[in-house]
N, C-alpha and C positions, 0 to 999 in steps of 0.2 A: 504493500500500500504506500504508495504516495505521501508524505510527510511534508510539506512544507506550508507556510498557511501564508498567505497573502489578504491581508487586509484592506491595504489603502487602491486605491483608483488605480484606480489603478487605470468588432473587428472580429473579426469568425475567421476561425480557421480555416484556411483552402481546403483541404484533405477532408470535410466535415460539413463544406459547405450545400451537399444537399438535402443537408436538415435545419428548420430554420429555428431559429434560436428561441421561437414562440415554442415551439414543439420540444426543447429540449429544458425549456423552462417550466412546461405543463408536467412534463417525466417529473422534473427535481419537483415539483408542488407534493406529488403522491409520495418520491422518497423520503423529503421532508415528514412527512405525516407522520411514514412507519417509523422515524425517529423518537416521532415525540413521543409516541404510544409508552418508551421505554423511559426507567425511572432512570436509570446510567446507560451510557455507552460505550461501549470497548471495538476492539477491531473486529473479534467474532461476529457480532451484530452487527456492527458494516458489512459483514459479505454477505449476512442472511437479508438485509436489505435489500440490495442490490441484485441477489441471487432471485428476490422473489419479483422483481421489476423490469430488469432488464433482457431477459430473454423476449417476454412478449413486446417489447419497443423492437429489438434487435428482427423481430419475427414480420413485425408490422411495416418496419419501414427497408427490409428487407438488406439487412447488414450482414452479409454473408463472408466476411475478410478479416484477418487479424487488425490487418492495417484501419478498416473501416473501425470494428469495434475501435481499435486502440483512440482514433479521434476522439470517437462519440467518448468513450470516459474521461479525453481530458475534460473536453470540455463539458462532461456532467460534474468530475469534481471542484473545477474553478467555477463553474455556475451553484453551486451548492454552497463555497462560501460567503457568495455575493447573498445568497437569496436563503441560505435558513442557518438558524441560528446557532439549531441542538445540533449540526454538521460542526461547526465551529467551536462548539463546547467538545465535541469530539475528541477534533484535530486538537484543541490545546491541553486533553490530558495526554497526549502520545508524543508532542514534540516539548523540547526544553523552552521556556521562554527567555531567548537571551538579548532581549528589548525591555520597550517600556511600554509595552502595551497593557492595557488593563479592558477590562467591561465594566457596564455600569447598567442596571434597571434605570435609572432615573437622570434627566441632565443632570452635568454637571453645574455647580452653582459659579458664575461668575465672580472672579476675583481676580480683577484688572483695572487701571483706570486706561481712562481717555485715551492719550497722549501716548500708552504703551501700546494700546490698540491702530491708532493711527502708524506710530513707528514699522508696527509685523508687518501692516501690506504696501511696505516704503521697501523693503530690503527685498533683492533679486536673490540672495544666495543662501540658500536652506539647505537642510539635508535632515533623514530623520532613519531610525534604526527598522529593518522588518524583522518580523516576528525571531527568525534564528541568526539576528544578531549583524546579518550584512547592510552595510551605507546605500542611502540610495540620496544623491546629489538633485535639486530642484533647482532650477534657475527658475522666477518670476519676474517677466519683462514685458509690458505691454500686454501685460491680463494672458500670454501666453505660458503656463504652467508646466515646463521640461522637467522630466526627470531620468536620471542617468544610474544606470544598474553597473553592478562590479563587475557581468560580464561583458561589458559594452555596451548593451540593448539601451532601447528607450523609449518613454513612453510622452506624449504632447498630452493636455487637457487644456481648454478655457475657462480662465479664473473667473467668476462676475460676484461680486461683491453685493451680499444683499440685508448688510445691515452694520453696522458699528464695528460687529463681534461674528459676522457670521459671512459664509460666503458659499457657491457650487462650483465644482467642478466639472466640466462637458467632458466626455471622452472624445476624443480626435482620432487616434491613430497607435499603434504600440507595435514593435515589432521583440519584445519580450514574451517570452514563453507564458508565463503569468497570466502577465495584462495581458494579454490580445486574445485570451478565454477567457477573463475575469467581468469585461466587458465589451459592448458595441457602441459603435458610434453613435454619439449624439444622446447617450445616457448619463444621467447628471446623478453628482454624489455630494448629501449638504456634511458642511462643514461647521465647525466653532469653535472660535478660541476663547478658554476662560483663565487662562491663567498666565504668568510669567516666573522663570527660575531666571538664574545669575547668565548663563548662555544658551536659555529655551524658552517657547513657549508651548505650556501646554494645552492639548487641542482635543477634540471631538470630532469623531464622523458617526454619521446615523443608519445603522444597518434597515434593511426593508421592514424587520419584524419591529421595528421602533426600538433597538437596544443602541446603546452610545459606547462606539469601540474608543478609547482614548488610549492619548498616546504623545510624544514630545516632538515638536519641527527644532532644529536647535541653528543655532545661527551664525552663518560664517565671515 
């Protein structure tokens, strides 16, 4: 099983593209479910999941190839972080977390002024930790939101700023393994910042099921 958890923002696969990402977001809705049903989740249960779902998808849309399944699961298990939650509770008892991500039921409460708020969307050069600990470098320049992976890749978003402390991100484009499953174009991911440390701020993104994944941008 696949171990790495991608959270932030994070374009359909070639190799995948003739299933469309309505259809493979209706699949994750039902795997989703068989999640919740359970009080924990471990990996055994991930394959009895999957084992009871994906054959009749595979049967229906007529996936007959290793190469074809192999697609379809990437992009079922980067569309399951995006889109359920108890997936996500999953993946973070099985990998280390060697960031600063946190979850939270409830916003978190602002604790910032003005002035430090106005400063965050002034500086082009960010960078913030994923889940198992690698850099991912942001430039913010002209509301366009780069960011640059440790293997080279990269992914574009547009930044639109929609309140003091809050803002969305667009997906544009990715050509990272990740992003370019985790999202499609022209899908927006809300943001907010409630806090500030000595060289960070700390921030908010809002998962579909309403939970607020938090986490530090730190500043270069």
């Amino acid at each position: 099983m696949k171990r790495t958890i991608s959270f932030l923002i994070l374009f359909f696969v070639v190799s995948a593209k003739s299933q469309s990402i309505k259809q493979i977001d209706s699949l994750n809705n039902q795997i989703c479910k068989s999640f919740e049903k359970f009080n924990s989740l471990d990996e055994s249960k991930l394959h009895e999941v999957l084992q009871k779902h994906m054959p009749d998808f595979y049967t229906k849309y007529k996936i007959d190839t290793k190469t074809k399944s192999d697609s379809i699961m990437d992009l079922v298990y980067f569309r399951l972080q995006k889109n359920c939650d108890a997936f996500l509770d999953l993946l973070s008892k099985v990998e280390q977390n060697k960031s600063d991500w946190g979850m939270s039921e409830e916003k978190p409460k602002n604790d910032i002024n003005e002035q430090d708020l106005k400063n965050f969307f002034s500086f082009k050069k960010l960078h913030y930790k994923e889940y198992d600990g690698k850099i991912v470098m942001v430039n913010n320049d002209s509301n366009l939101w780069s960011e640059k992976f440790e293997d080279g890749s990269f992914s574009k978003l547009e930044l639109k700023k929609t309140s003091e402390s809050t803002f969305v991100l667009k997906f544009i484009e990715s050509n990272n393994e990740m992003r370019k499953n985790f999202s499609v174009k022209g899908e927006e991911f809300k943001y907010g910042i409630y806090g500030k440390g000595q060289n960070y701020y700390s921030a908010w993104v809002l998962s579909k099921e309403g939970k607020y994944y938090t986490f530090k941008l730190y500043v270069d």
